[in-house]
N, C-alpha and C positions, 0 to 999 in steps of 0.2 A: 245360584252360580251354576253355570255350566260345566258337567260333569266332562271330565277328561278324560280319553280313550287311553288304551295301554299303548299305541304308539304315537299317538299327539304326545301322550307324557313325558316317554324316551326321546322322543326329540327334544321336547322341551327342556330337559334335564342337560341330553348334551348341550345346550345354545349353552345354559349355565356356563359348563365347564371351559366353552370354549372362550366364555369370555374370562374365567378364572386363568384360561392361560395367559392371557395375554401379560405385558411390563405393571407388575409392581399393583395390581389391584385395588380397589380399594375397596374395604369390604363392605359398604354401602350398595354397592354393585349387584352384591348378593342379594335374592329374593327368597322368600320362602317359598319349602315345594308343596308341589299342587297335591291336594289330599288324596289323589292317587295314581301313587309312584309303589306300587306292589310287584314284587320279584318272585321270580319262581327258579329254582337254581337247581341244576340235574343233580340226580344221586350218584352220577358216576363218578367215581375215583381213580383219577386215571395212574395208575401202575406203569412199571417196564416188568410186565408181565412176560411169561416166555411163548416164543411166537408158536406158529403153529408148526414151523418142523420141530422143534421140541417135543411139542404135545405129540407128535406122530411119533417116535423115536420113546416114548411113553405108552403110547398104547401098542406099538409093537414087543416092547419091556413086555406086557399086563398078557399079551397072547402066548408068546415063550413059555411065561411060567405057566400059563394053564396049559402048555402044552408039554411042562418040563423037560422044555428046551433051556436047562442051565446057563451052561455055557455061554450063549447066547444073549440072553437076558442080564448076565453079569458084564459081560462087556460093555453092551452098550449103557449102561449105567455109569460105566465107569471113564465112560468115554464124554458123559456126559458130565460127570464132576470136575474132568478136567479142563472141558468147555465151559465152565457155565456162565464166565463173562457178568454176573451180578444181575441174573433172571429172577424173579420171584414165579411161584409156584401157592397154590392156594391151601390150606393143610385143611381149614375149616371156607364156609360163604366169608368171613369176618378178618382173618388171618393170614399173613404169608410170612412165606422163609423163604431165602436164598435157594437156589436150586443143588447148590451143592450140601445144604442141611435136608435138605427134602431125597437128595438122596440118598444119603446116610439113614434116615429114617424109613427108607425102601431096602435096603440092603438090612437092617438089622429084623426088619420083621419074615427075612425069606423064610422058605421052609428051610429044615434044616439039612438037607441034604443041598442044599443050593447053597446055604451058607460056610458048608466044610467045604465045597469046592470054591468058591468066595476067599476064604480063609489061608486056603492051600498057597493064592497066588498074593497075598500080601504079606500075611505073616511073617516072610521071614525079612522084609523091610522092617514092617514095624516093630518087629523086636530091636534089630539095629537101634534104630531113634530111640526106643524106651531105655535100652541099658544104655546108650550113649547119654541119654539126657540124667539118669538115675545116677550116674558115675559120675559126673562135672555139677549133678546143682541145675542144669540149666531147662528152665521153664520154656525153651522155645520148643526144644525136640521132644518134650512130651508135648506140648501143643500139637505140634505135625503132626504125633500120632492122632490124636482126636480130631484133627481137621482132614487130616486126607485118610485115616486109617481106621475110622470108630468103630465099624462092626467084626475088627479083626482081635485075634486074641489077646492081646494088648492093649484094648480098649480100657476095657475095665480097671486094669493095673495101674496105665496112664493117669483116667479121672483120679483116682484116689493117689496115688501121690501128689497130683495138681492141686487138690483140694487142701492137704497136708501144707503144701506152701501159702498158697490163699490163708489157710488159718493163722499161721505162721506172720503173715505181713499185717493181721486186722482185717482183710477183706473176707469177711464173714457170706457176703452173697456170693461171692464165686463160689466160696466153699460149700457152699449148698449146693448150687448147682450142679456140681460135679459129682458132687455125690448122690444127687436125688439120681442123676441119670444112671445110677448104676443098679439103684434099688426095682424089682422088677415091676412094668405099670400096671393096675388093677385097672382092667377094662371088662367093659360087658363081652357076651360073644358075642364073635362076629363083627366087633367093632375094630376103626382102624386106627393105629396109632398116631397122635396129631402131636406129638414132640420127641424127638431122638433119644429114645432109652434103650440103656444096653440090652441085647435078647438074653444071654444065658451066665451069666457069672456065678463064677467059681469062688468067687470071694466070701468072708463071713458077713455075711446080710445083719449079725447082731452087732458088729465091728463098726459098719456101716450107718447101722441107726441112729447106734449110738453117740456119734460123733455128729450126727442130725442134730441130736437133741442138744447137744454141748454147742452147737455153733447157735443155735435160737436162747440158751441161756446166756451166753458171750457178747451176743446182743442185744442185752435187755430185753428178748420180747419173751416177760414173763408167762403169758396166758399161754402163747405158741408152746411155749419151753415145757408149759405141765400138760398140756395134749398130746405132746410129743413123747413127752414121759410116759404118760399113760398107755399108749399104743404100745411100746415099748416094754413096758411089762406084762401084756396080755401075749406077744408075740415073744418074748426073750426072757424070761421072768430070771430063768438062774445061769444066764450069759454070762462070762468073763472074758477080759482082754485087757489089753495094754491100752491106758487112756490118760493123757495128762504124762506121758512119762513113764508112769509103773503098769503093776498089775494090777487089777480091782475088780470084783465085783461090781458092772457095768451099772443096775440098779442101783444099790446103795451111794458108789462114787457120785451119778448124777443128782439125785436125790439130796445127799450130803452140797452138792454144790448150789443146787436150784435154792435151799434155802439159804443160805450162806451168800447169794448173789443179792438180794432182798437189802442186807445191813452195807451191800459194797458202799464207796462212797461215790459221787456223780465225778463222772469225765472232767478233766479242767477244762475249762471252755476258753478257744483261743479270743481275747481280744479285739484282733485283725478283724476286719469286714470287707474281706479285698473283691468281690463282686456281689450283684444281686441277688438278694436272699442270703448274703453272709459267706457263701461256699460253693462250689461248683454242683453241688446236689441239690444244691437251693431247697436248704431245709437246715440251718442253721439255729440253733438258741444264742442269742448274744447273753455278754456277761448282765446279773442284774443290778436293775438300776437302782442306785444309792439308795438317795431321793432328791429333788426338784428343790433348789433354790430362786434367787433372783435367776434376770437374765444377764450371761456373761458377757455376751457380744451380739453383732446381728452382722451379717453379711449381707448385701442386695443382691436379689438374682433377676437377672434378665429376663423380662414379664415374658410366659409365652403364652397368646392371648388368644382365648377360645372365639376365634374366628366362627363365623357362621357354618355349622358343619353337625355332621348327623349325628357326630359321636362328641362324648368331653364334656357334654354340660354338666353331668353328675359331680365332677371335680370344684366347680363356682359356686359359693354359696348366693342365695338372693339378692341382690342389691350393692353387691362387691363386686371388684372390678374382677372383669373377663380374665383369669390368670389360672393358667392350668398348674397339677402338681405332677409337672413335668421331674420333675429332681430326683434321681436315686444315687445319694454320695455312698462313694467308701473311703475306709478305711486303715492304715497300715499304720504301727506304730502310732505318733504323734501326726501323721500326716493324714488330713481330710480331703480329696479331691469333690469334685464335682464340675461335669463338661456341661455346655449346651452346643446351639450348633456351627459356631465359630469361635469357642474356646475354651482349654480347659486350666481350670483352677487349680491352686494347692496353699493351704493354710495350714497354721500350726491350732491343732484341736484345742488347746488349752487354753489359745489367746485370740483366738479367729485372725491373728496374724500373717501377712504373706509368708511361705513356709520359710521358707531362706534370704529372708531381710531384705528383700526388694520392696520399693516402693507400689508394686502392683500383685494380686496375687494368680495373676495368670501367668501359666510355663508358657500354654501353645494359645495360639491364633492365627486363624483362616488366612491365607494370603488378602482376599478381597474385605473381611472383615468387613461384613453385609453392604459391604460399599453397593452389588451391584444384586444383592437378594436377602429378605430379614430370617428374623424368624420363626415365621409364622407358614403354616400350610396355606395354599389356595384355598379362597373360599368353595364349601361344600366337598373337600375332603372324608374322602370315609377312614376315620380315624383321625387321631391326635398325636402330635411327636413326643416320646419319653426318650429322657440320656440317661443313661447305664453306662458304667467303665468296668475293667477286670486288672486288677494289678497279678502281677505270679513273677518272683522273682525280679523286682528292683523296675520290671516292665510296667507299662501301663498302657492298655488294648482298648479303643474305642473305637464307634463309629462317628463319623464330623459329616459337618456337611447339611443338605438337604433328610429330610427325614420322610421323604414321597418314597415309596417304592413301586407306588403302581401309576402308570398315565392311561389317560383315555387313549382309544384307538384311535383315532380321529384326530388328535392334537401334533398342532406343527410347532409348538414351541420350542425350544432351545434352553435346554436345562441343564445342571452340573450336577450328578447324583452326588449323594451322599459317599464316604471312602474312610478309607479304615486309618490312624496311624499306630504306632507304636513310639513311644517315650518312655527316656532311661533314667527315671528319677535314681541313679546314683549317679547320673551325671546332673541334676537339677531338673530334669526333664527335658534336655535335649531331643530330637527328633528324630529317632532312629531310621526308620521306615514309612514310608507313605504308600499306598494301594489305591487306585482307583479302579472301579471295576470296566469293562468291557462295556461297548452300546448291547443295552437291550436287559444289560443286569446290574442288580441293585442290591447291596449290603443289607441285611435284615437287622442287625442290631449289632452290641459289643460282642466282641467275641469272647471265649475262654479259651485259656492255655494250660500246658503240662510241661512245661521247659522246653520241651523241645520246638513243639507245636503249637501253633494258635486254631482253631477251630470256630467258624461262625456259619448260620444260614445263611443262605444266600436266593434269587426271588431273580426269576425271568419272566419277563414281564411277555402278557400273550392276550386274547382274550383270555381266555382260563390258565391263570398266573399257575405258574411251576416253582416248584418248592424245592430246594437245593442244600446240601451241608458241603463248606468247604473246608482245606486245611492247605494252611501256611508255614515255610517255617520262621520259627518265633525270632530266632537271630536276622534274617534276612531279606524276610516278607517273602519268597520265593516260593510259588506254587508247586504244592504237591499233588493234590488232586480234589476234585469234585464231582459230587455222586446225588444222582437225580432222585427225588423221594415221592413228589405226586404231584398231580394236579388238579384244579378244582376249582367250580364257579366260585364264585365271591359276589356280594349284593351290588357292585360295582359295575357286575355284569361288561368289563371293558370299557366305562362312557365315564367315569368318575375317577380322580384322583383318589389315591390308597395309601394310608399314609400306618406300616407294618412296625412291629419290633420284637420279631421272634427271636426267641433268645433259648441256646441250647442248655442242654442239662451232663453233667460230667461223672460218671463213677467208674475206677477203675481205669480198664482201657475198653470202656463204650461210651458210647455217644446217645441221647435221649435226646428228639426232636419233636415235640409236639410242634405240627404244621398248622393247626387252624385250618386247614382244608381237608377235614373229615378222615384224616390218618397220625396216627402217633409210629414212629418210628427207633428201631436201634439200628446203629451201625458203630464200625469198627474204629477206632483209633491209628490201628496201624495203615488201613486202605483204602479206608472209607466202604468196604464192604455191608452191604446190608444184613444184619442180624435176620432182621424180622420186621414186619410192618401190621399194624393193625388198623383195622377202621370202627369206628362207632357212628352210630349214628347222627344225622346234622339236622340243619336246622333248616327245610330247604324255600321258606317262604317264610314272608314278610312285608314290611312294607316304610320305604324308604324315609317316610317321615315318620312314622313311631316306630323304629327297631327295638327288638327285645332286649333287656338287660343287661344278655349276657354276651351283645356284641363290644362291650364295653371291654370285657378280656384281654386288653392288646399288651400288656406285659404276662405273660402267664407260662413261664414254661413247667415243663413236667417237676414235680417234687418225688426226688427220691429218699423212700421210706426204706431200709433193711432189706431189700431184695424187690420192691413194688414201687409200682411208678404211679402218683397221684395227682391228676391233669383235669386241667377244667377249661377246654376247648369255647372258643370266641364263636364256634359257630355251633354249641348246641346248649340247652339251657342245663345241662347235667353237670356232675361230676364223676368220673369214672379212673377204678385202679386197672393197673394192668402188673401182670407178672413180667419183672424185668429181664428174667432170663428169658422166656419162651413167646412175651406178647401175649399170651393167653386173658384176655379181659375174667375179674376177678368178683366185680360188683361195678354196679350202674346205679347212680343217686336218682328221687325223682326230680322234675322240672321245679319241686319247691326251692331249687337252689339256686334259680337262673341271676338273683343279684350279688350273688358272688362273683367278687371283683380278683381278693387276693387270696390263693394258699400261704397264711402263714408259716406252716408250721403242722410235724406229727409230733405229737407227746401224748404218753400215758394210753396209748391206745386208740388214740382220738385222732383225726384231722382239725386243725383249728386252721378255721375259714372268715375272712371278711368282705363286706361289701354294703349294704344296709344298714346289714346286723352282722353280730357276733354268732360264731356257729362252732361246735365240738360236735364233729362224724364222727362215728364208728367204725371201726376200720377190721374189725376182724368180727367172729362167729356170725351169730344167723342176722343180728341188727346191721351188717356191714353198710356202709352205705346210706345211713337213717340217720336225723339228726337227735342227739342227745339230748345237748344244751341249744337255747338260746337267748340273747339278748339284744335287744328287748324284744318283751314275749307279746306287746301291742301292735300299733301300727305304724310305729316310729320310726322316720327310715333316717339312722346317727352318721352313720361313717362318713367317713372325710377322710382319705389319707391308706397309705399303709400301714399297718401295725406291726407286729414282731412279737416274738419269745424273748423272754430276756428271765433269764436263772431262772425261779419255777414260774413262774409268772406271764401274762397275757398284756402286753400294752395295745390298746385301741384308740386311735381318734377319731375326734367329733371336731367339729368348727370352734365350738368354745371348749371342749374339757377333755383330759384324756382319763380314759377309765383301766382301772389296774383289777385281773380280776385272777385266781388261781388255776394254774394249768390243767389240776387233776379233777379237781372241785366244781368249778366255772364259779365260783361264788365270787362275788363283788371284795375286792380287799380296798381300794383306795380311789379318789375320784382327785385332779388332779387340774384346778383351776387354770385355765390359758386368760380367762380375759382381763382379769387384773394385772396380769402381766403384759395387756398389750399386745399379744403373739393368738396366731388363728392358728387351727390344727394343722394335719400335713403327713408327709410323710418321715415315720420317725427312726432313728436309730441310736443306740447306745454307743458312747466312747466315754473306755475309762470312769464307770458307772455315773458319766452325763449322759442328761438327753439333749438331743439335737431334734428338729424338726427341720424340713425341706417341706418349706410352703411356697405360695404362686410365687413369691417376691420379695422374699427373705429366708436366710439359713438362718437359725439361732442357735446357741450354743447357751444351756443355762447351768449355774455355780453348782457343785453339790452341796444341798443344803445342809447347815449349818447350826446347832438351837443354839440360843442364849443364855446365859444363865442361869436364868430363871426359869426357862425350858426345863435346862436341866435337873435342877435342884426340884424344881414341882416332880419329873419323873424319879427322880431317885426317893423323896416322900412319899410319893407313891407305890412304890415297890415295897418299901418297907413297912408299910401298911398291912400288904398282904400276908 
């Protein structure tokens, strides 16, 4: 056979796509690609970096001070903060921040004659905002001070009452944060500060640690908590203060608690599973599961059929029909949703019954209800469609529609993107809001919300697709605004349809966007302001008919772990943490991890990961990033499906079985026959200590199992044996 050139191929590839555009294809149509269709995809990341009069207005700042011209050099600092219009600015080659944290983080490292003249012209603002905010309760005016005022004397005061409320509400990461930045940073000399810490505080540094080490025991992260501890009494051995309330002996109190936190009992675990991954942090343990009866019911789900395409085969087993495991239901109450991409459903969990006694169990459906498109991607599609919903407050937040987000450059077809609605299941799921996006932009997945606000990605299509987070409000669909996060090749290279489903991550009031375009991002809840952006490494070649792995990744957003963000990007074969407050990357897995498909779940120290196999990371000391456990330890590639935490426990599937293994242990507990009962694996979840599976072409719902008798009676003989 004649070898094909790198641009006979690209042509070749577009003719594909252009006949993919055309009415209603059939996928016969489709041919296999030519054995070389290899991509090479640039390193650059493209930022709304800050232009060059910035940067000018920066190095005239850098001459000032070496000329302790003060004065001078404060101004235009501060002239820039109040410009900064959402610029990034680089701290490290890997890292950026806002330009208005970059320069709070230049103002606190002046000298310090530069900073009492600094000091002289804000202070007596900031004080206003501190005692105004210390007097009423209100968390906004001491924010103000740390957003426009950090290096002033007030600074310091501000974090630490902030943190105080953080502790106060459960929000244990903030709480750290606020307070690391006060504690002073140990740096080499001559090194320069790459995240905003206070320069000089007057505060008790043991008051301070102290309440470090009480927010990483309050957390469960035992190991942290006795590292913390220990630093602590090397640096504060015979400290006292007020902690918990009274006075104490800082030592002993902690100490007294770290063990005593050991016998607490486990959090009650909600029920609910109202978006993917269980919670907006997507790191969720569901309750555990009973045990597996018969089956109770079975729903059909709308085959969505692995069309000829680079990505999805992993999901079909051998000789079964083309049926992806598209499906990720949730949960509320007695109520089980699950959309695809003309309608969504609601049953009652118990009885796989329409929820509310109708004879069908779909609320919503498409006006065209695929009269005039199915739902299936064009064939040669990079990527496959997944539905996800987000319930929050009586709401239900999807994206319908088309699940393409990306088209060829070159394609004249006539397409309806995909669009967001909102349904008021306490009205039965009436239809509250509809959204469709603008020409040229395209919904990246469900959204998530916080009552007020709905929050989604969002993907402008270009050659080199742009990565966008938007916010709505939740009542009335009405745009508040949208904030640009990157850009970046894609193996698509512009000639191929992309079929996305970036799906954001929620803690607090920030926003966690793993882009799959070689940048992990934070931004603001209230503005969409950018926190911080970070990039890691990508994957920047390949080759079109055997992609790696870990392009497989298209549901993956970040897992927030107690202050850390744990991401396993679609376009590199790692896995990699980042610190949630600063983006500071933390540990980087190696390439042995690239068939990781899903982050279950952090417990006991570990990340537990699926895709092949079964995987327990390491998530803290020098192993960080290295695998522990695994299974199977041969060449056996099991998985099928999503699995989940559920109460201490590991559920995993396979095509025929599901296997039960312990959270802390990895040891094997239970193996959990499917094929006798008929039912192939899938993606699972717990309701009401049932399991559910979401396979290609059925929901099941199965009984909690039940002994007999004689069950019975042989175990109770048996115990009293012992």
């Amino acid at each position: 056979m004649k070898r094909v050139g790198k641009t006979t191929s690209l042509e070749w590839l577009l003719a594909c796509v252009m006949l993919a555009g055309g009415a209603a294809p059939a996928a016969a149509q489709f041919q296999p690609f030519a054995s070389d269709n290899r991509f090479e995809l640039s390193e650059t990341v493209q930022l709304d970096r800050a232009d060059s009069a910035v940067l000018s207005q920066l190095e005239r700042v850098d001459a000032c001070l070496d000329d302790e011209q003060w004065d001078e050099a404060i101004e235009t600092l501060r002239r820039l903060m109040e410009n900064s219009d959402g610029k990034l600015l680089g701290v490290t080659q890997k890292r950026y921040v806002g330009l208005r944290d970059w320069v709070h983080l230049r103002l606190a490292s002046l000298p310090s004659e530069a900073l009492k003249l600094y000091r002289g012209r804000v202070d007596p603002l900031a004080q206003e905002w501190y005692e105004s905010g210390m007097a009423s309760g209100e968390r906004r005016m001491l924010e103000r001070v740390v957003r426009q005022a950090f290096a002033s004397s007030w600074g310091d005061d501000a974090m630490m009452a902030l943190g105080e409320m953080a502790l106060e509400s459960g929000d244990y990461a903030a709480a750290r944060w606020y307070w690391q930045r006060i504690v002073p940073a140990e740096l080499p000399s001559n090194a320069k500060p790459i995240w905003p810490g206070y320069p000089d505080t007057q505060l008790d540094l043991a008051a301070v640690r102290a309440r470090l080490v009480l927010v990483s025991i309050l957390e469960g992260s035992t190991a942290r908590a006795a590292d913390d501890l220990a630093q602590f009494v090397r640096l504060h051995p015979d400290a006292r203060g007020r902690l918990g309330g009274q006075e104490a002996n800082y030592v002993e109190a902690l100490r007294s608690l770290l063990a005593e936190s050991k016998s607490w009992p486990a959090v009650g675990v909600d029920a609910n599973w109202p978006t993917f991954a269980g919670s907006p942090r997507r790191n969720k343990i569901a309750p555990r599961l009973i045990d597996v009866g018969k089956v109770a019911w079975r729903v059909p789900l709308r085959k969505v059929a692995a069309a000829p395409s680079f990505l999805g085969a992993s999901d079909t087993p051998p000789g079964a029909p083309r049926a992806l495991l598209s499906y990720h239901p949730v949960l509320v109450g007695n109520l089980l949703l699950f959309n695809n991409r003309l309608s969504i459903s609601a049953l009652d969990v118990r009885t796989g019954q329409a929820a509310w006694g109708s004879h069908s169990t779909a609320i919503y459906r498409d006006e065209l209800d695929g009269a005039l498109h199915d739902i299936h991607n064009p064939p040669g599609t990079l990527g496959v469609p997944r539905f996800s919903m987000t319930v929050f407050a009586d709401k239900l937040f999807a994206r319908m529609g088309s699940s393409v987000t990306g088209r060829p450059q070159q394609s004249t077809s006539v397409y309806r993107p995909g669009y967001l609605v909102c349904l008021d299941l306490a009205a039965e799921g009436r239809l509250q809001w509809k959204i469709t996006p603008q020409k040229g932009w395209t919904f990246e997945g469900s959204p998530l919300g916080d009552g007020a606000n709905v929050y989604v990605g969002m993907r402008r299509n270009d050659i080199r697709p742009q990565a966008f987070v938007a916010c709505f409000d939740a009542q009335t669909g009405k745009h508040r605004w949208r904030r640009f996060i990157c850009g970046a090749d894609t193996p698509a290279q512009g000639m191929l349809h992309e079929s996305t489903h970036n799906l954001l991550t929620l803690s607090g009031e920030m926003l966690y966007y793993n882009t799959n375009l070689g940048a992990v991002a934070a931004i603001a809840t209230s503005d969409g302001r950018l926190k911080w952006v970070s990039l890691y490494p990508r994957q920047t070649h390949g080759n079109l008919s055997k992609l790696g792995q870990h392009w497989r990744r298209d549901l993956n957003p970040c897992l927030y772990d107690r202050g850390n963000l744990l991401v396993a990007p679609a376009d590199s074969p790692r896995v990699f943490a980042f610190d949630a407050a600063s983006g500071q990357m933390l540990w980087q897995s190696g390439s042995e991890l690239a068939d990781v498909t899903h982050l279950l779940g952090a417990s006991n120290d570990h990340l537990i990961a699926g895709g092949d196999k079964l995987y327990w990371i390491d998530l803290n000391g020098a192993n960080a990033g290295r695998i522990s456990h695994v299974w199977p330890q041969g060449r056996e590639k099991l998985g099928y499906g999503r699995g989940l935490l559920a109460g201490d426990s590991v559920l995993w599937p396979t095509r025929e079985k599901i296997y039960i293994f312990d959270q802390k242990t990895a040891r094997q507990r239970k193996v959990i026959e499917l094929q006798p009962r008929a039912v192939s694996g899938g993606n699972l979840l717990v309701a009401q200590g049932r399991l559910l599976i979401a396979g290609g072409t059925e929901l099941v719902g199965f009984d909690i199992y039940a002994p007999t008798t004689k069950e019975k009676n042989k175990t109770i003989a048996f115990r009293g044996s012992q």
